[in-house]
N, C-alpha and C positions, 0 to 999 in steps of 0.2 A: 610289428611284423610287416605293416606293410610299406614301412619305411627300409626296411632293410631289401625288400625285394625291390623297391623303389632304384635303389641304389644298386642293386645289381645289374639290372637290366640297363641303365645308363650307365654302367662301366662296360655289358655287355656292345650296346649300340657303340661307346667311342670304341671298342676295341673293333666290333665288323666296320665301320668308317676308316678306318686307319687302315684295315685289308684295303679296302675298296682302293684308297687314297693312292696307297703304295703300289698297287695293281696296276692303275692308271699310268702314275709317274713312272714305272717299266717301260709301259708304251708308249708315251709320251715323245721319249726321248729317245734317239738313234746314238750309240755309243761309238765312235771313233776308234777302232783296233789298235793296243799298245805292242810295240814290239818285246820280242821276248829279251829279258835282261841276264847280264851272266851272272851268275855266283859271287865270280871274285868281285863283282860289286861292292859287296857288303865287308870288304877287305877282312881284316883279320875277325874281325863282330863275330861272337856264334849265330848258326844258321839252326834255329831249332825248327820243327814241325809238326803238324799236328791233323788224322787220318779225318776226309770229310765222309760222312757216314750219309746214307741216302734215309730218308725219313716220308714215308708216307700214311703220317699225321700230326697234328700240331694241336695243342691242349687251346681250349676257348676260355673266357672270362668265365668263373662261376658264376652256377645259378641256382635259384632257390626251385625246390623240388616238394611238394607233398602228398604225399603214400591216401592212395584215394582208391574207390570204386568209382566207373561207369556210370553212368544215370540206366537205369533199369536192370541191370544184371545183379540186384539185392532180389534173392526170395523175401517174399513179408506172408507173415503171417498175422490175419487179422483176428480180432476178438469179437467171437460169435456172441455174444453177449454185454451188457452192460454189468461190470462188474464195479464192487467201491474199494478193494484194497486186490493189490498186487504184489505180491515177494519174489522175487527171483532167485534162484537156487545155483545160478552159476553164473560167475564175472563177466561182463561184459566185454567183449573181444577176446572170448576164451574160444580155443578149436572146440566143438563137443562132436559129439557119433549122434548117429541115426537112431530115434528113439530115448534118447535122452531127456531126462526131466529139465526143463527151463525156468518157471515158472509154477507157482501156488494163486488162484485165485477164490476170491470169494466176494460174496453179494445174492440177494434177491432170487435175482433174475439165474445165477446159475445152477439152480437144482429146477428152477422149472424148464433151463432147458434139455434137462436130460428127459425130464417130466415130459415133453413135446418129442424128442426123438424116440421115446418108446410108442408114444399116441400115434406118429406118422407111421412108424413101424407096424400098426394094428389096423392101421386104416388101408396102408398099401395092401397090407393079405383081406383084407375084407373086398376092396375093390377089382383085387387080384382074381377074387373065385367068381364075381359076380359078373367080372367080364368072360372068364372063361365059360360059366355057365350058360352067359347067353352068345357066345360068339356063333356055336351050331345054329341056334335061332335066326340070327343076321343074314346068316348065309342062306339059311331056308326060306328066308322073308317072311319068316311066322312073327316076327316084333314088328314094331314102324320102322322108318328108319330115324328118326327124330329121336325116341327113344333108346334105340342104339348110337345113339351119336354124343348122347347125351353120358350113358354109360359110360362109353369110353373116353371121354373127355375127362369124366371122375378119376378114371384108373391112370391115365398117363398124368394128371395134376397130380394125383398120392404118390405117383411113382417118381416124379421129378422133383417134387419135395422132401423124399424119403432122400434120394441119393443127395441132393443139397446137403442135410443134414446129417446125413453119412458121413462128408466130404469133410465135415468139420469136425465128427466125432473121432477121425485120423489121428490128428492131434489132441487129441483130450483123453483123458484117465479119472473115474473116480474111483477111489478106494471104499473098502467095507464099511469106513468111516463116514464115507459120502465126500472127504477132500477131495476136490478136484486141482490136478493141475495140467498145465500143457506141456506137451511132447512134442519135441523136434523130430519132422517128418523125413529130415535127411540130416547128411552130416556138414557140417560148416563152421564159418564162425559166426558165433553170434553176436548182433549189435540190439541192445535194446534202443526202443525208439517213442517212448512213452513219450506226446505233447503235452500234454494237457492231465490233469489231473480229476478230470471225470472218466475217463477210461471209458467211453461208450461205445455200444457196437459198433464193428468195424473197421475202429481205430486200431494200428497197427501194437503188435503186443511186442513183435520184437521181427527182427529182420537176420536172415541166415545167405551167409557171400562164401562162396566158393574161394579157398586162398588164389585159386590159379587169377580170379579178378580182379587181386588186388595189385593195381598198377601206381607207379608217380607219376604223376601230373607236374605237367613243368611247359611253362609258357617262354618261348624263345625269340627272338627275331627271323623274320620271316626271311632274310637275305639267308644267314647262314642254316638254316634247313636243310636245301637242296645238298650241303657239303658234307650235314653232318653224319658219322661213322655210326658213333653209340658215345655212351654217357659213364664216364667213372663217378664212383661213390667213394671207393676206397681203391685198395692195393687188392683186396680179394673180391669186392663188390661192383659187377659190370652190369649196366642195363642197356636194354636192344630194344630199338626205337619200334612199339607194334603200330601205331597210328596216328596222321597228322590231321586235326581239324583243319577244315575248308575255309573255316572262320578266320580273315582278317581282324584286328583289334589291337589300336596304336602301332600298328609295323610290326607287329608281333602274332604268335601261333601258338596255339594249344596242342603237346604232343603228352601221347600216351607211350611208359616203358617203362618194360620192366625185367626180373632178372634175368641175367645172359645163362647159358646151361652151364654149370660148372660154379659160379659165382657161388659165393656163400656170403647172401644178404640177410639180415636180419631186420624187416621194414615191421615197422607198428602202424595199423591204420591209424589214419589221422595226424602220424609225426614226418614235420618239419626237415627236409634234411637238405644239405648242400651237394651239388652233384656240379661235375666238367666236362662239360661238351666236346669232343673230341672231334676234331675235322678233317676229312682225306686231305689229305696235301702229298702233291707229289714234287718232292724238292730233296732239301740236304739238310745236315746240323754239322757246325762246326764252331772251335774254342770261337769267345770272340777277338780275344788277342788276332786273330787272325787278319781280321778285316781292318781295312783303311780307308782314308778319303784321300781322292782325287778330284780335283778339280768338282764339286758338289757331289760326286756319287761314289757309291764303294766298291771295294776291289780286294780282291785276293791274289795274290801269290803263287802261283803252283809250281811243285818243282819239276822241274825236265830235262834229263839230263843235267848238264853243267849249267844250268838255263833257270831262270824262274820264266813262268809266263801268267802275264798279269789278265785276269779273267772280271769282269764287271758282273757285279752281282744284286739281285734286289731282296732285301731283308725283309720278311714278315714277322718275325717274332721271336721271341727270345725265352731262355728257361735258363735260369740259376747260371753256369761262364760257357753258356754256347747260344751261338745266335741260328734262326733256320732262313733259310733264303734258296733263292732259284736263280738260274745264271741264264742270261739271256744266248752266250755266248761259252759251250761248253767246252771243254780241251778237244780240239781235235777233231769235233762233234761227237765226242763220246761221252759218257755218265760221267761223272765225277766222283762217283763213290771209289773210295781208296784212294784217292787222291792223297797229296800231301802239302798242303797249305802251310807255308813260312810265319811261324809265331814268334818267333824273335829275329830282331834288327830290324824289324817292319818300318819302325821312323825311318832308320839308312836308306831302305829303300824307298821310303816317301819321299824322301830329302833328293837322292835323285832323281826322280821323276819331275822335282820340282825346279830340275836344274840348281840344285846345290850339293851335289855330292864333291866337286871337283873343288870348293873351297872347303 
C-alpha cells in the first residue's frame, strides 16, 4: 500500500510541476499578434468546427484516500474492572442505538465490583445522616471544628466515590443470573479496541464515533491546495474539503473531507479508496483536433466572419479528445465560450502560416 501511494503522489507532484511549468512559459513569452486569415484559404478543404466550452475546473492526478476518524473525537469506553474473558455481542463497526448490549464479561473481580458499589451506596447514606445530623451543631459551635471538618470530609469522599461508581454502573447490566455485560451509553458505531489480552482496569473495552466523524484522510501537495474545489470518489460520490493540517511533511498536507450534501457515499472505516482532486480553473475545453503549432507555441483558429482569427493559447491539461487551456489573447477581449474553433484543414492552415500554401 505504501508503494502504491508512493506512486501517486509523485505522478501527483509531476503533474502540479507541469501546471507550474506551463504557467510560467505563458508568461515568459510575449506572443506576436497573427493577422486574421480568410476562409477561402483553406480552398475547396472542408471547413469543420468545433464549440469552445468555458470550464471552471480541471480533474488532478489521483489520490489514495483512507475513511478514518480524528484523533480524539472516538468515545471510549473503559473497563471498570479487571476482567479474564470478554464476548462481544455485536460486529465490529456495526451502527448500534443507545443502550444496547455490546459486550458479556467475566472474572474475579466483576461481582465484587458490584459488591463495592452497593458498600459505597451504604456508606454514602450512613455519612449522609451523620453529616446532616451534625450540620445544626457546626453552626451552633456545640462540636469543635476539627471534628466537623473531619465529618465532612468523610461525607464528600463517600459521596465522590459513590458518583465515580455510579458513572460506571451507566454502562453496565447484571441479570438475575448475575451475567454482567456492558451497555452502550449512546448511539454510534462501535469499534472494539481490545490490546492486549489481560483486559485490565481501564483498558479501553470498546470505542463509540459518531458517523457524522467519519472523514477521509488524504494527504496532497501543498501547492495545489490553495486551488482545490472538492474531491470526486465517483459519479454519485462528492467530498467537501472540512480541514487542512498546518503540518508541512515532504511538500505535502494532510486534509480532512468528507461527504458533499446529496452525495450518496458508501465509506467503511478503515477502507482504502481512490479519490480526484478537482481544481478551480478558470479557462476553456475544446476538441484537440483543434489546436496547432506555430512557430513552438499553440494556436487556435476561430471563425469570424469570412475570417479565421488565429488566437495563441496555453494548454494545461487534457481529458479523453479535448484539451483545457487559457488564451492570453481573447477574441476581441471577450470570453471565448461559444466560440467556434476550425477542426478540419487545420494542416492547410498550418501550411500557410508557414508560407506554404501558395505552392
Amino acid at each position: 500500500m505504501t508503494n502504491i501511494a508512493s506512486h501517486f503522489n509523485r505522478q501527483f507532484i509531476l503533474f502540479s510541476l507541469s501546471i507550474i511549468a506551463l504557467l510560467q512559459t505563458s508568461m515568459a513569452f510575449s506572443f506576436a499578434p497573427i493577422d486574421n486569415i480568410a476562409l477561402s484559404t483553406l480552398g475547396g478543404f472542408d471547413a469543420k468546427f468545433s464549440t469552445i466550452e468555458k470550464v471552471n475546473s480541471i480533474e488532478g492526478q489521483q489520490a489514495i484516500g483512507e475513511v478514518n476518524i480524528k484523533s480524539g473525537e472516538n468515545y471510549s469506553i473503559n473497563l471498570p474492572f479487571n476482567v479474564q474473558r470478554i464476548h462481544y455481542h455485536v460486529k465490529n463497526g456495526s451502527l448500534i442505538k443507545k443502550g444496547a448490549t455490546v459486550a458479556s464479561v467475566e472474572g474475579y473481580e466483576v461481582a465484587h465490583f458490584f459488591e463495592e458499589y452497593t458498600l459505597a451506596k451504604k456508606l454514602l447514606a450512613v455519612s449522609e445522616n451523620n453529616f446532616q445530623a451534625n450540620k445544626k451543631y457546626a453552626e451552633n459551635n456545640i462540636i469543635k471544628n476539627a471534628e466537623w471538618v473531619a465529618i465532612t470530609k468523610t461525607y464528600f469522599e463517600a459521596k465522590l466515590n459513590f458518583e465515580h461508581l455510579h458513572h460506571q454502573m451507566t454502562f453496565l447490566h447484571q441479570d438475575e443470573n448475575g451475567q454482567v455485560t456492558l451497555i452502550s451509553p449512546k448511539a454510534g458505531i462501535v469499534k472494539t479496541s481490545m490490546y492486549s489480552s489481560n483486559r485490565l482496569l481501564g483498558m479501553p473495552a470498546f470505542d463509540l464515533i459518531d458517523p457524522s466523524a467519519i472523514q477521509v484522510k488524504i494527504s496532497l501537495p501543498t501547492l495545489n491546495i490553495s486551488s482545490l474545489s472538492h474531491l470526486q470518489v465517483s459519479a454519485n460520490c462528492q467530498l467537501t474539503i472540512n480541514s487542512v493540517e498546518d503540518i508541512v511533511s515532504k511538500y505535502h498536507q494532510t486534509l480532512w473531507a468528507s461527504p458533499s450534501k446529496g452525495s450518496e457515499c458508501k465509506l467503511t472505516l478503515g477502507e482504502i479508496i481512490t479519490v480526484t482532486p478537482i481544481q478551480k480553473f478558470n479557462g476553456y475545453s475544446v476538441n484537440k483536433s483543434a489546436i496547432f503549432e506555430f512557430e513552438n507555441n499553440n494556436y487556435l483558429a476561430i471563425k469570424s466572419d469570412k475570417d479565421l482569427a488565429i488566437i495563441n493559447v496555453n494548454l494545461l491539461g487534457e481529458k479523453y479528445d479535448h484539451y483545457y487551456f487559457t488564451s492570453t489573447h481573447p477574441l476581441k477581449d471577450k470570453s471565448l465560450e461559444g466560440e467556434k474553433a476550425l477542426t478540419s484543414s487545420v494542416s492547410i492552415l498550418q501550411g500557410h502560416l508557414l508560407n506554404l500554401g501558395a505552392e
